[in-house]
TORROVO-156893 format. One line per field, with one value per atom (N, C-alpha, C): residue number from 1; residue in three letters; x, y, z. Coordinates in pm, 1 decimal. Example, Ala and Ser with C-alpha at 12.3 -4.5 7.8 and 13.67 -1.06 7.14 Angstrom:
# residues 2
i <- [1_1_1_2_2_2]
aa <- [ALA_ALA_ALA_SER_SER_SER]
xx <- [1319.0_1230.0_1320.0_1285.0_1367.0_1290.0]
yy <- [-569.0_-450.0_-330.0_-225.0_-106.0_3.0]
zz <- [780.0_780.0_780.0_708.0_714.0_787.0]
***
This chain:
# residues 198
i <- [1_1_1_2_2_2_3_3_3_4_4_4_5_5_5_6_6_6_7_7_7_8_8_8_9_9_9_10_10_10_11_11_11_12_12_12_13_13_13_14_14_14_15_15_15_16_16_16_17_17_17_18_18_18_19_19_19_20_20_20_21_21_21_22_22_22_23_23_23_24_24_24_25_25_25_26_26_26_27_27_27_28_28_28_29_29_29_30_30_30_31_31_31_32_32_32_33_33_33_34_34_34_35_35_35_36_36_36_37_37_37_38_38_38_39_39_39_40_40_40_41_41_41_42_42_42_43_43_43_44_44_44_45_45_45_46_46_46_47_47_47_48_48_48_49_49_49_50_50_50_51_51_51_52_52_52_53_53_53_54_54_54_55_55_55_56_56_56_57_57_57_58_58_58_59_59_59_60_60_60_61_61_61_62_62_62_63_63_63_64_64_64_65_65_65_66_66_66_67_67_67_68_68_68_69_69_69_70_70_70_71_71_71_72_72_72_73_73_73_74_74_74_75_75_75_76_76_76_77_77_77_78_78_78_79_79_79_80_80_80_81_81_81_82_82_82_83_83_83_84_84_84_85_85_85_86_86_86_87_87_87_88_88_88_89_89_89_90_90_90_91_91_91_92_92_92_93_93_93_94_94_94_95_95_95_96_96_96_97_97_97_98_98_98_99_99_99_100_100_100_101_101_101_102_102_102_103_103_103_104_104_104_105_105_105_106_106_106_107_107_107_108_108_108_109_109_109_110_110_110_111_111_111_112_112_112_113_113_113_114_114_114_115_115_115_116_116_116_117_117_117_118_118_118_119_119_119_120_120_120_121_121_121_122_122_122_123_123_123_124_124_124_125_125_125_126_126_126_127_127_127_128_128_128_129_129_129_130_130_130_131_131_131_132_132_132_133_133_133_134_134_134_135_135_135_136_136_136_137_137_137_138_138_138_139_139_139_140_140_140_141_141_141_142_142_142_143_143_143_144_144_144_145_145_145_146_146_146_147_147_147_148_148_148_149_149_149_150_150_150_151_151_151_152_152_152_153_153_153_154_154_154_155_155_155_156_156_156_157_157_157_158_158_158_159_159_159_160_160_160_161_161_161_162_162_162_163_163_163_164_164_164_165_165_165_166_166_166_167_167_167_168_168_168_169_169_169_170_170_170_171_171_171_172_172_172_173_173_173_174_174_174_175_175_175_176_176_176_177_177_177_178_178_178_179_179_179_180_180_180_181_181_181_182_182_182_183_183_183_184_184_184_185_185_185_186_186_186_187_187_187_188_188_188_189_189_189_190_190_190_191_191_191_192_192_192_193_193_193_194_194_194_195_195_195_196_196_196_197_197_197_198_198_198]
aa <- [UNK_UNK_UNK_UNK_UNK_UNK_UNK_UNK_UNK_UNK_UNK_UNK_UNK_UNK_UNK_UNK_UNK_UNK_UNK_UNK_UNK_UNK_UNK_UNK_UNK_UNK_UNK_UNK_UNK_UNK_UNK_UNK_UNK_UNK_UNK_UNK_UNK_UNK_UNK_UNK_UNK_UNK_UNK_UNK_UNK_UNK_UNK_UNK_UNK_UNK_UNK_UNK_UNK_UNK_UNK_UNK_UNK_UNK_UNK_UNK_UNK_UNK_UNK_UNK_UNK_UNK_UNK_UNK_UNK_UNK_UNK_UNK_UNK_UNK_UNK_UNK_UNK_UNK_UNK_UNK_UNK_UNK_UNK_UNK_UNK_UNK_UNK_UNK_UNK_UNK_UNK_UNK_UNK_UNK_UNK_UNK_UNK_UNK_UNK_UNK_UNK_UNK_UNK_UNK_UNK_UNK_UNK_UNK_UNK_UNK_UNK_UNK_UNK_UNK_UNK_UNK_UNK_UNK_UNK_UNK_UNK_UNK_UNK_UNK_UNK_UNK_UNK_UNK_UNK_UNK_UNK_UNK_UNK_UNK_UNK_UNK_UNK_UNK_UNK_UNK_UNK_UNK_UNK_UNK_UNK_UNK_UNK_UNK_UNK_UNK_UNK_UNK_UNK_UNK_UNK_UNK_UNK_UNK_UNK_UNK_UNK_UNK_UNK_UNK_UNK_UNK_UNK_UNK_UNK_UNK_UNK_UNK_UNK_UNK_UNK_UNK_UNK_UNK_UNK_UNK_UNK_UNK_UNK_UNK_UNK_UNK_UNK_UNK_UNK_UNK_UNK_UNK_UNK_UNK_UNK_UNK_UNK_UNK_UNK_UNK_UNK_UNK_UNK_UNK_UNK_UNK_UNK_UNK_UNK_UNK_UNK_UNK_UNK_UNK_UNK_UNK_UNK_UNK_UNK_UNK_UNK_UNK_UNK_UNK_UNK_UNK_UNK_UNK_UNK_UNK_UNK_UNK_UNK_UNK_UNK_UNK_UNK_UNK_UNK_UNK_UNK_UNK_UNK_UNK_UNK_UNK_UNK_UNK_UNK_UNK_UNK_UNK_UNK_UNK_UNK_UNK_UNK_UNK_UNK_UNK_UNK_UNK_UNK_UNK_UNK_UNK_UNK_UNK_UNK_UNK_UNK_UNK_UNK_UNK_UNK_UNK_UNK_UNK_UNK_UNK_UNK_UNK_UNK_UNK_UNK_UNK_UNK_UNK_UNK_UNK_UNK_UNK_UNK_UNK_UNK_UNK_UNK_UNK_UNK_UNK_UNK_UNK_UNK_UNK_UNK_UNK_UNK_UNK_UNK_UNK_UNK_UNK_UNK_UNK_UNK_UNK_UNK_UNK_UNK_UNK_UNK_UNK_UNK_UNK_UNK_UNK_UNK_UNK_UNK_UNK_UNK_UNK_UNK_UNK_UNK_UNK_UNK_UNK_UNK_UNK_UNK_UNK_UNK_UNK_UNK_UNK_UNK_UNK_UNK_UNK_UNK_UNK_UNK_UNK_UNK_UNK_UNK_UNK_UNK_UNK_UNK_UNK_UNK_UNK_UNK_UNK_UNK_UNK_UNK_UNK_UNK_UNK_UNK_UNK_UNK_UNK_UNK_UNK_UNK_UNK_UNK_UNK_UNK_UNK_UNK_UNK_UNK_UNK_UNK_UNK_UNK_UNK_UNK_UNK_UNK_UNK_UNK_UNK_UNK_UNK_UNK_UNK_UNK_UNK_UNK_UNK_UNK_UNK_UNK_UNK_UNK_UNK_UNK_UNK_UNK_UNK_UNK_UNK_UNK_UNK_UNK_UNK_UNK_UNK_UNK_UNK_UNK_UNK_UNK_UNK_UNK_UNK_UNK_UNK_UNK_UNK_UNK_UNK_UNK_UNK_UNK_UNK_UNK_UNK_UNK_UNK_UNK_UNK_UNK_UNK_UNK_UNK_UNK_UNK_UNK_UNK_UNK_UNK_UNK_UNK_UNK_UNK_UNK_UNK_UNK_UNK_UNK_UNK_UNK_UNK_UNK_UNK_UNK_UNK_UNK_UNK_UNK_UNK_UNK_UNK_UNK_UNK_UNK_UNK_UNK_UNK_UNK_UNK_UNK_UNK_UNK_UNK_UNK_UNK_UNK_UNK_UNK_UNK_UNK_UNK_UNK_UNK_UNK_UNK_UNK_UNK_UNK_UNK_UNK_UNK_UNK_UNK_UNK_UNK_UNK_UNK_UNK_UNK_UNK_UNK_UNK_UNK_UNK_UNK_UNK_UNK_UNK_UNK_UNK_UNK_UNK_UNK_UNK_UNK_UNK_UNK_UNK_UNK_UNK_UNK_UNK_UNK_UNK_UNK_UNK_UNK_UNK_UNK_UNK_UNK_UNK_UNK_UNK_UNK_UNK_UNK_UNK_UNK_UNK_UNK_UNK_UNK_UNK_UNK_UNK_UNK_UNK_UNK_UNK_UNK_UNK_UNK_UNK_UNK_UNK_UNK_UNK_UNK_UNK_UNK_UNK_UNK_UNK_UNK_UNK_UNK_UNK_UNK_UNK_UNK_UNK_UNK_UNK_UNK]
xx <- [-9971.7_-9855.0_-9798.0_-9642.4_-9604.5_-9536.4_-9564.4_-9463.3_-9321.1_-9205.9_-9098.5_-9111.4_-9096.7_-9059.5_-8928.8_-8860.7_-8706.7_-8752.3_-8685.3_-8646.6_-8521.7_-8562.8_-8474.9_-8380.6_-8268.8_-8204.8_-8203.6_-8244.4_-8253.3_-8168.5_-8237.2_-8207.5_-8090.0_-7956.0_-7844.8_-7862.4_-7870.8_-7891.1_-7751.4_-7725.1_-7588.5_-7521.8_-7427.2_-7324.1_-7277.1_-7285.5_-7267.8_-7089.6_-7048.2_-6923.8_-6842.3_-6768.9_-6679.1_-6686.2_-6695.0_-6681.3_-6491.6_-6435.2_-6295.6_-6352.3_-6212.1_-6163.6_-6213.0_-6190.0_-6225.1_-6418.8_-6456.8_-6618.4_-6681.7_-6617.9_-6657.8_-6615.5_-6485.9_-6445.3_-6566.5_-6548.8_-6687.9_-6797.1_-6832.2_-6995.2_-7041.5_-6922.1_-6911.1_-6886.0_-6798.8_-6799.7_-6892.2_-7015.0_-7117.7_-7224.1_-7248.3_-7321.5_-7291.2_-7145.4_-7094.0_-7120.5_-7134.5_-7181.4_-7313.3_-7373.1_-7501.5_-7552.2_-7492.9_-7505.7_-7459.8_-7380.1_-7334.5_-7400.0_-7424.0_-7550.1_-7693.4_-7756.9_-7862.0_-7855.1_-7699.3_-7679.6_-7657.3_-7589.5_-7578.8_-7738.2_-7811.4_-7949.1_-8006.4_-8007.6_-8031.2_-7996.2_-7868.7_-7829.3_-7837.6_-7843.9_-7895.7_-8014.3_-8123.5_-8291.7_-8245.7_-8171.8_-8229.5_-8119.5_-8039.1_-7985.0_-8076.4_-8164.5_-8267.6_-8336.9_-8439.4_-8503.6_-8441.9_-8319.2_-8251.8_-8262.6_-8198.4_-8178.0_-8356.0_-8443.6_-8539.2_-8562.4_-8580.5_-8640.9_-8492.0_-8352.7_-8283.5_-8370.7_-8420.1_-8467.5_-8575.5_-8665.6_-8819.8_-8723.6_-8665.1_-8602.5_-8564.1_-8429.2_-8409.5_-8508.4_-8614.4_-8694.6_-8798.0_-8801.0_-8914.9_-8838.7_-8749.3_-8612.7_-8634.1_-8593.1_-8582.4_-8713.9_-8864.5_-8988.9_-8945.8_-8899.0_-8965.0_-8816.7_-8727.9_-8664.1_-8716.1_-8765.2_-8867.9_-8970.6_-9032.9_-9171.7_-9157.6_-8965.6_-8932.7_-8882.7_-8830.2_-8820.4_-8901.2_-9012.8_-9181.4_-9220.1_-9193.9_-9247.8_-9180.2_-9033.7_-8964.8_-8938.2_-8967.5_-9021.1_-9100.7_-9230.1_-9362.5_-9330.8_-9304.8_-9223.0_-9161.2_-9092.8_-8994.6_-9086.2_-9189.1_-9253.3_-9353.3_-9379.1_-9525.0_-9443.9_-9351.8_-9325.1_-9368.3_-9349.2_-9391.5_-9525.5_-9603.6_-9752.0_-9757.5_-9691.7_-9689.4_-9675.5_-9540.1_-9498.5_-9568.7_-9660.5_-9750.2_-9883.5_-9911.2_-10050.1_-9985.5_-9858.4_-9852.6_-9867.3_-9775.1_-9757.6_-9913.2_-10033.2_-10168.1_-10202.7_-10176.8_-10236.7_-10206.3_-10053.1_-10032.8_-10066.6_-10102.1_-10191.5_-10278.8_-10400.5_-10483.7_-10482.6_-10405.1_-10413.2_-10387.5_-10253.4_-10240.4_-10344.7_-10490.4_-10592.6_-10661.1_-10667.2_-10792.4_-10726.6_-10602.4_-10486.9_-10577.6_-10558.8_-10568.9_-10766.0_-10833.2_-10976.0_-11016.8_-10930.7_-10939.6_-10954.2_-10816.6_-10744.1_-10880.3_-10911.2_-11033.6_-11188.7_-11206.1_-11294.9_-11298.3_-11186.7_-11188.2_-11178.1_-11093.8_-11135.9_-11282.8_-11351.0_-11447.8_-11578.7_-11537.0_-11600.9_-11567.0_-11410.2_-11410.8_-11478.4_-11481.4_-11575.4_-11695.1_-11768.1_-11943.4_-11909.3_-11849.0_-11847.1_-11790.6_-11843.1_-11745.9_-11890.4_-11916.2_-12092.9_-12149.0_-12142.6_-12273.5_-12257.4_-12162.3_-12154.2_-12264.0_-12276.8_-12381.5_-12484.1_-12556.1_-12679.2_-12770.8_-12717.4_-12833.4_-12838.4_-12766.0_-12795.5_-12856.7_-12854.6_-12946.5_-13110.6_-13080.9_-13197.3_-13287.0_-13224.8_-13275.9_-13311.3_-13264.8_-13300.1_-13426.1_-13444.2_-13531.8_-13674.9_-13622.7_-13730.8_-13779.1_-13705.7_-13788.6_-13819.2_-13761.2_-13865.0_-13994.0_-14003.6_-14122.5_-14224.2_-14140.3_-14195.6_-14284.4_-14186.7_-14202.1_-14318.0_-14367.9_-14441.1_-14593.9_-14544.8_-14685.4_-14737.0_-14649.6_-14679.6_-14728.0_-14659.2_-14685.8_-14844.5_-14843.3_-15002.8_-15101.0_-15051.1_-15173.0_-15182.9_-15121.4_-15099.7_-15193.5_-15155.2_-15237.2_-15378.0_-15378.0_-15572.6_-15611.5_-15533.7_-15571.9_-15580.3_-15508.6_-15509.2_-15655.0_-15672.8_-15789.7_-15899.7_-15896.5_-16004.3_-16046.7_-15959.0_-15911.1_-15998.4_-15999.0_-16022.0_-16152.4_-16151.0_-16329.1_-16430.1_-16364.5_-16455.9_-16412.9_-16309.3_-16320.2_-16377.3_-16391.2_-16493.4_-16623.6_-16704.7_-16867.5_-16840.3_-16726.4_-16758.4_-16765.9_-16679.5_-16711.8_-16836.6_-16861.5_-16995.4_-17143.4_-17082.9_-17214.2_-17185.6_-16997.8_-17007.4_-17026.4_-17068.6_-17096.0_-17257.8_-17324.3_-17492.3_-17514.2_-17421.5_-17462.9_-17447.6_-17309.2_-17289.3_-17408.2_-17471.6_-17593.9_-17692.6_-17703.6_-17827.3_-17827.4_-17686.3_-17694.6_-17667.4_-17643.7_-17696.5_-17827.7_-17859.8_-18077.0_-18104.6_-18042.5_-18081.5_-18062.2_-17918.2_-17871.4_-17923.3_-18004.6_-18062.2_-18240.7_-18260.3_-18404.1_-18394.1_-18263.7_-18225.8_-18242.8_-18188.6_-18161.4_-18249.9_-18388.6_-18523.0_-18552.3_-18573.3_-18673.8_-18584.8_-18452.4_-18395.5_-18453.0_-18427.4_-18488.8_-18636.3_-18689.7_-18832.6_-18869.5_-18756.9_-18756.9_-18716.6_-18603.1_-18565.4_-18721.4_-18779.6_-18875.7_-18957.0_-18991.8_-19074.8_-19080.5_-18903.6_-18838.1_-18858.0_-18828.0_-18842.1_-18970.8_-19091.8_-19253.2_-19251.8_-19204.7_-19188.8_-19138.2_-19029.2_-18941.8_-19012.5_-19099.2_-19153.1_-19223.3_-19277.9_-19311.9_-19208.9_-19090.1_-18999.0_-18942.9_-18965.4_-18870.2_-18909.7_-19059.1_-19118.1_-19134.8_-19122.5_-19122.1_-18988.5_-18915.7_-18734.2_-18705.0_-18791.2_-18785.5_-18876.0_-18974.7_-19000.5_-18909.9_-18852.7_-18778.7_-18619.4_-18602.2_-18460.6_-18397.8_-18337.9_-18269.0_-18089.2_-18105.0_-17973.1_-17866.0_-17750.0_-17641.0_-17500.2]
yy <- [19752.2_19778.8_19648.0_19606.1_19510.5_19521.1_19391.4_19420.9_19335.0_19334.2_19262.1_19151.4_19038.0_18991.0_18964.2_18965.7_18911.1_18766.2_18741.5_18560.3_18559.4_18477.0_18457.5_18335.8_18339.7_18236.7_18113.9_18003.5_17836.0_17836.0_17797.9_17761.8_17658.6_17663.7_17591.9_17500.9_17345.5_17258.1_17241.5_17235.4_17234.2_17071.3_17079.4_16945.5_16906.2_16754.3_16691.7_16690.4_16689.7_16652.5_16555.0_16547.7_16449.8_16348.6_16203.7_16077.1_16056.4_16040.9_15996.0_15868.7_15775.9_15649.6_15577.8_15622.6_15604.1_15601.1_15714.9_15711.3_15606.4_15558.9_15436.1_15326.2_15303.4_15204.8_15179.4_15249.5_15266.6_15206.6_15285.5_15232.6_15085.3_15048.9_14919.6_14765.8_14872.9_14757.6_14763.2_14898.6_14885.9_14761.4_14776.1_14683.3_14554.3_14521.5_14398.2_14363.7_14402.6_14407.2_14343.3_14444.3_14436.1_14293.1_14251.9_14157.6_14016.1_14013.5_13926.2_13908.9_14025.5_13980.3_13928.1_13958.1_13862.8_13792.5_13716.2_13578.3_13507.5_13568.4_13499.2_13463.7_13545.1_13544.1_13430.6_13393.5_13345.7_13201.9_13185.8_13050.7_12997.9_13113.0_13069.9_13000.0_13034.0_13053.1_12884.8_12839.9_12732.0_12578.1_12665.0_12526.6_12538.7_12659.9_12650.2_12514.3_12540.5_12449.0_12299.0_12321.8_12192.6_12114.1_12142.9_12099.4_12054.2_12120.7_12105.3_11988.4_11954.5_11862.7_11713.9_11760.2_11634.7_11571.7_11625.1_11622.0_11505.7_11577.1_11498.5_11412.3_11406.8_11281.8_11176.1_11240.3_11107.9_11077.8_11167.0_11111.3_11001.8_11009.2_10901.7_10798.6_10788.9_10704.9_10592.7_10688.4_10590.8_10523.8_10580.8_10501.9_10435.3_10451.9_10309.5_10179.5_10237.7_10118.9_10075.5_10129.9_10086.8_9996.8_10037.4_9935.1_9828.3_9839.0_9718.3_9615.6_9707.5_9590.3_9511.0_9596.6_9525.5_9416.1_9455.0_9362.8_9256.2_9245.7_9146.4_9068.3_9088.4_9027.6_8990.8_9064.7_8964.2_8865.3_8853.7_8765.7_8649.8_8680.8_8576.9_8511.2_8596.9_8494.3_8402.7_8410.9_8366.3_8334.1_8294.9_8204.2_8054.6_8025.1_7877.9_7862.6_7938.0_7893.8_7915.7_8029.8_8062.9_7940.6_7865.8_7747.9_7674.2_7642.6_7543.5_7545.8_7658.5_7707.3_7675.4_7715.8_7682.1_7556.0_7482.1_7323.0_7269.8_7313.4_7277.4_7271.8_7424.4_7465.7_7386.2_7346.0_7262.3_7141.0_7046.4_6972.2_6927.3_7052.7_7037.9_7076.2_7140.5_7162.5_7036.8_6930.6_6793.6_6699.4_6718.4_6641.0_6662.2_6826.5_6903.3_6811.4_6830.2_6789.6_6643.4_6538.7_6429.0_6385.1_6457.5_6481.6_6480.0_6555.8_6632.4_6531.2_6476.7_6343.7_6259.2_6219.1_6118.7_6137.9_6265.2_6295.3_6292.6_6354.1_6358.5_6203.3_6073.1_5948.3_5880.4_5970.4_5913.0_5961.1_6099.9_6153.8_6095.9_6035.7_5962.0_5830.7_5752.5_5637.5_5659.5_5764.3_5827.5_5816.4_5873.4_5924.2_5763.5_5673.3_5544.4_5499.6_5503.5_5452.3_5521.6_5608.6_5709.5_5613.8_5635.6_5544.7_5457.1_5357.1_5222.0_5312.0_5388.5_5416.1_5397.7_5440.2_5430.2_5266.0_5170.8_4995.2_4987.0_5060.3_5072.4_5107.3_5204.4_5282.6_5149.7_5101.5_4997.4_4891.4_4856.7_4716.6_4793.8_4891.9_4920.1_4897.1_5001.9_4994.1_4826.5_4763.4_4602.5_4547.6_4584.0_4554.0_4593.3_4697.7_4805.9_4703.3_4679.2_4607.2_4487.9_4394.8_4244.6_4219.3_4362.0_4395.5_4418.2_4481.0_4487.0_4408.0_4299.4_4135.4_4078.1_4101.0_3982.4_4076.6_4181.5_4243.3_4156.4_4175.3_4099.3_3951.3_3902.0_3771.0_3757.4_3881.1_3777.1_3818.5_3933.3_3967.8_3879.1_3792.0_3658.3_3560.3_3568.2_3424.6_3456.8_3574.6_3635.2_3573.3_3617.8_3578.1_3425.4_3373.9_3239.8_3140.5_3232.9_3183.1_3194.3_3282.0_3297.9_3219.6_3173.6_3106.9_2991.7_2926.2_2816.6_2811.2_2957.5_2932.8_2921.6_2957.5_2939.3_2784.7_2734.4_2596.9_2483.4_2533.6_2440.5_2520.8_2590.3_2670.2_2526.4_2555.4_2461.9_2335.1_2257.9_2137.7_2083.1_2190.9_2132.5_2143.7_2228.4_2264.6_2073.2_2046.7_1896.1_1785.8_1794.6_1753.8_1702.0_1851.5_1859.6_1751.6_1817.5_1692.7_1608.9_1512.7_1376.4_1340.6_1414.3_1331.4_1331.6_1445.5_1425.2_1320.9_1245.2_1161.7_1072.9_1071.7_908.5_884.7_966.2_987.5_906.6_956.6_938.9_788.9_756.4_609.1_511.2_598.6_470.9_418.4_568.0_513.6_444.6_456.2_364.8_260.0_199.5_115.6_13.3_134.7_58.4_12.1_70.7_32.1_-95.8_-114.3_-247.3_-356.4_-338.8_-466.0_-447.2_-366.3_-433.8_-498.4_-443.7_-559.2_-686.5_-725.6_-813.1_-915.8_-853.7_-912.9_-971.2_-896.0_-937.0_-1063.1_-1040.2_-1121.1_-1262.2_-1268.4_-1323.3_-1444.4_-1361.5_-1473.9_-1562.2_-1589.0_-1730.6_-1856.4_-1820.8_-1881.5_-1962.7_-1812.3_-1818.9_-1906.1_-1903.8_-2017.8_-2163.0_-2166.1_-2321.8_-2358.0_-2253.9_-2300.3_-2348.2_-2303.8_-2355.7_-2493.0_-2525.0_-2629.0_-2732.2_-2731.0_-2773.4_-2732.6_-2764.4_-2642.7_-2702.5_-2612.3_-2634.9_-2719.5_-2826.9_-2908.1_-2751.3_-2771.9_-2674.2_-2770.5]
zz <- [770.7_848.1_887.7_852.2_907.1_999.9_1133.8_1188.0_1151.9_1208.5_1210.6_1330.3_1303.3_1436.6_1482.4_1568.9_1559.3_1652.3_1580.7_1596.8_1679.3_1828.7_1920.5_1880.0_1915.8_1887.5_1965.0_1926.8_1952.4_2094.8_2168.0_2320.2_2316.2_2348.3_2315.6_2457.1_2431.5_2551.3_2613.2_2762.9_2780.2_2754.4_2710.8_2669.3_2776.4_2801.5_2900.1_2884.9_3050.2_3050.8_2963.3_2949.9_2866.4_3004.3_2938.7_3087.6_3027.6_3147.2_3158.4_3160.7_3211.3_3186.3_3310.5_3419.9_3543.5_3570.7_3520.0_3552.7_3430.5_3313.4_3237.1_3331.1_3368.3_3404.9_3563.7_3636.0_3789.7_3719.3_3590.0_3561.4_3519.7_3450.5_3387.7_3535.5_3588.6_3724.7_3791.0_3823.2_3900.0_3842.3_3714.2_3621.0_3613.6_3617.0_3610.4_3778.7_3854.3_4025.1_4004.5_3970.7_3997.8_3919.4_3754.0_3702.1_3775.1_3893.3_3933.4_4075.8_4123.6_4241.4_4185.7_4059.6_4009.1_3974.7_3896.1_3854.2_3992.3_4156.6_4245.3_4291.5_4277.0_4326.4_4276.4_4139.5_4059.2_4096.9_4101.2_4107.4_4293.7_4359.5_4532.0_4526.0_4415.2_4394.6_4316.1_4268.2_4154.8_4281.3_4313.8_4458.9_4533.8_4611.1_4701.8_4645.1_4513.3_4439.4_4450.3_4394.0_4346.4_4491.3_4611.0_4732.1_4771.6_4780.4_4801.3_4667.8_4560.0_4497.1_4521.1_4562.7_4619.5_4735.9_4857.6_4953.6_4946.2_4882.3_4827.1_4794.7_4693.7_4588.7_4697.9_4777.8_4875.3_5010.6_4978.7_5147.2_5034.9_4912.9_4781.7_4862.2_4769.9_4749.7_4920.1_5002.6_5080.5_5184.3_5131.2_5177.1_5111.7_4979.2_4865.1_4938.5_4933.5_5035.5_5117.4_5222.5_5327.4_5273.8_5184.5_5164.5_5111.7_4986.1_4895.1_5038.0_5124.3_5266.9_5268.8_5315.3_5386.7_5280.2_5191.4_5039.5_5062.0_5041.6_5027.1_5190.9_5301.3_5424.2_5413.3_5380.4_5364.7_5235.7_5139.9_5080.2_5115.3_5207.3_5255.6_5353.5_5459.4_5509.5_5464.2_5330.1_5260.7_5153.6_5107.9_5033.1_5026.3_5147.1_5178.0_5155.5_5214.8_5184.0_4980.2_4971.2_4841.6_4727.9_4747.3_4679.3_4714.7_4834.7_4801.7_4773.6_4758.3_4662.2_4544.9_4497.5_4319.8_4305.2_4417.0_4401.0_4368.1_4475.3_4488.4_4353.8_4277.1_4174.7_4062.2_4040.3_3953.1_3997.1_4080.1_4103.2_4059.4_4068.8_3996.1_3869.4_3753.9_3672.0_3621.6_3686.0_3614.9_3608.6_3743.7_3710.7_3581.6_3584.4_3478.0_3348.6_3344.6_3209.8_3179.4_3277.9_3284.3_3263.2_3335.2_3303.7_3150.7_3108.6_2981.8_2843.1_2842.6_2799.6_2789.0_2958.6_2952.4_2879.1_2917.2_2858.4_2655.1_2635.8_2496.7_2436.8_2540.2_2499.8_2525.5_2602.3_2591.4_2512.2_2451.7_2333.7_2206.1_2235.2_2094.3_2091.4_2172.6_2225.9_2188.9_2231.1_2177.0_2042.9_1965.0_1864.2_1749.4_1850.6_1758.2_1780.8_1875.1_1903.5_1827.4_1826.9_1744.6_1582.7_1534.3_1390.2_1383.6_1538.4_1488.4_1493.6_1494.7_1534.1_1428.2_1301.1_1174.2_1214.9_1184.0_1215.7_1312.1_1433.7_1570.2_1516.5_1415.2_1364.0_1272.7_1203.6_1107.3_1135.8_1246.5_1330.2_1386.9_1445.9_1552.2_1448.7_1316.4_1242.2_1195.5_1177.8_1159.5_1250.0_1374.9_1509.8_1499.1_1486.6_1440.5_1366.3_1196.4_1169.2_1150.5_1242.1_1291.5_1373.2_1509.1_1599.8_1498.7_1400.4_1374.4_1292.9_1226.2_1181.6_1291.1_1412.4_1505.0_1570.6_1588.0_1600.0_1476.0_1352.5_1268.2_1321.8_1312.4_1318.3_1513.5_1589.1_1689.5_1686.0_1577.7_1511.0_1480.9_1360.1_1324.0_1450.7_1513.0_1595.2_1693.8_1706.7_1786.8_1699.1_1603.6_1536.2_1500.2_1507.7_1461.3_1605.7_1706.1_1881.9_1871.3_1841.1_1866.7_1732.8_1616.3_1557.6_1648.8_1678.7_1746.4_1853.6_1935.2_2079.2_2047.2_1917.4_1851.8_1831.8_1804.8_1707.5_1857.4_1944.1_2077.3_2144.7_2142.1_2162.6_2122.4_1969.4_1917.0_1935.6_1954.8_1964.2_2140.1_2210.0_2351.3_2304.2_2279.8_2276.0_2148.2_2107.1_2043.5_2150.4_2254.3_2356.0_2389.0_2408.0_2508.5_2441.6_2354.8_2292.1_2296.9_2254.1_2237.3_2415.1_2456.8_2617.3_2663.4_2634.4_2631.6_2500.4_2423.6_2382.2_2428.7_2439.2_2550.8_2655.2_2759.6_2848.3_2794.4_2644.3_2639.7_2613.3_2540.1_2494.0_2591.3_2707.8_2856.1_2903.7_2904.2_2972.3_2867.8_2729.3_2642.9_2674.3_2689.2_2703.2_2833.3_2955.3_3069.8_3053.4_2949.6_2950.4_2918.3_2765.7_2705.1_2782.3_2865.6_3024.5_3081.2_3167.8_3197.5_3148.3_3011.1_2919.3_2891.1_2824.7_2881.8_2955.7_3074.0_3209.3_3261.0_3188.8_3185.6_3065.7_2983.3_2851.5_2918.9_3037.9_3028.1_3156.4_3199.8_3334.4_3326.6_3193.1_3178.0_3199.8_3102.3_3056.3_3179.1_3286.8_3427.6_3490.6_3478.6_3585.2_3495.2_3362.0_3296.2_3292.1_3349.2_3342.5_3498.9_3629.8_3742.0_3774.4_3663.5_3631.1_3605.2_3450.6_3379.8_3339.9_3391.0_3386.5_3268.5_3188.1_3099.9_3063.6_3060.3_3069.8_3034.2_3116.8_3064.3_3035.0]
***
């Protein structure tokens, strides 16, 4: 068994009024309103900003005047000592200059000396040399002393002798005067007799 269904007809949505000229024209000015109170918003919000970063800007602005003051006062009072610390400084830089100069003439001076040194060196070495000639030479002369101190050694110990001879000479000598003199006393007393014509 079928049934039929009947099919209701499609729910017709109601059609909006027709807009006149006037309710476009209202809507378009409400929008253009409303677009012009957020661009005012907008640009109140970016001078708020702007004014606020002028602000900062000229309160920077004018410490840093303030301090280029302080700077350039303290400046002005310390100049003087200032210029004459440089003056000092170049001062001494004209000694160091002048130090410098001397020194490097007197490194060239070393360096003119240094040249003699091998001739310094070569002389020294025949000094060297000469010293240890004159060492032999006073080995020799050493040696040379001491045979001569044995040879007066032995020529005093002959000394010696021939004065214990001359000594033994004198007594046999004195012996022979008294003999002599015994020899002689005949003579003495035939000469106080007779004396001898002179």
């Amino acid at each position: 068994m079928s049934e039929s269904r009947e099919t209701d007809p499609p729910a017709t949505q109601p059609q909006p009024a027709p807009r006149t000229f006037h309710d476009l024209t209202a809507e378009i000015t409400g929008h253009f309103l409303e677009a012009m109170e957020l661009r005012t918003g907008l640009v109140l919000n970016v001078a708020r900003r702007v004014t606020v970063l002028m602000r900062a800007t000229m309160l920077y602005f004018g410490l840093l005047g303030v301090l280029l003051s302080v700077i350039i006062h303290i400046l002005t009072i310390q100049m003087g000592d200032l210029i004459s610390t440089v003056e000092i400084i170049n001062r001494h830089f004209t000694q160091m200059t002048r130090d410098m100069e001397t020194m490097q003439h007197e490194v060239g001076a070393i360096g003119a000396k240094v040249h003699a040194m091998p001739v310094i060196t070569s002389e020294v070495v025949k000094m060297q040399e000469s010293m240890q000639r004159l060492g032999d030479n006073v080995e020799s002369i050493s040696g040379l002393m001491n045979g001569i101190t044995r040879n007066l050694g032995e020529i005093t110990g002959d000394v010696n002798r021939m004065s214990y001879t001359f000594q033994a000479m004198d007594h046999q000598v004195s012996g022979i005067g008294a003999g002599v003199n015994r020899m002689s006393g005949p003579m003495k007393m035939f000469n106080s007799i007779m004396p001898v014509p002179r």
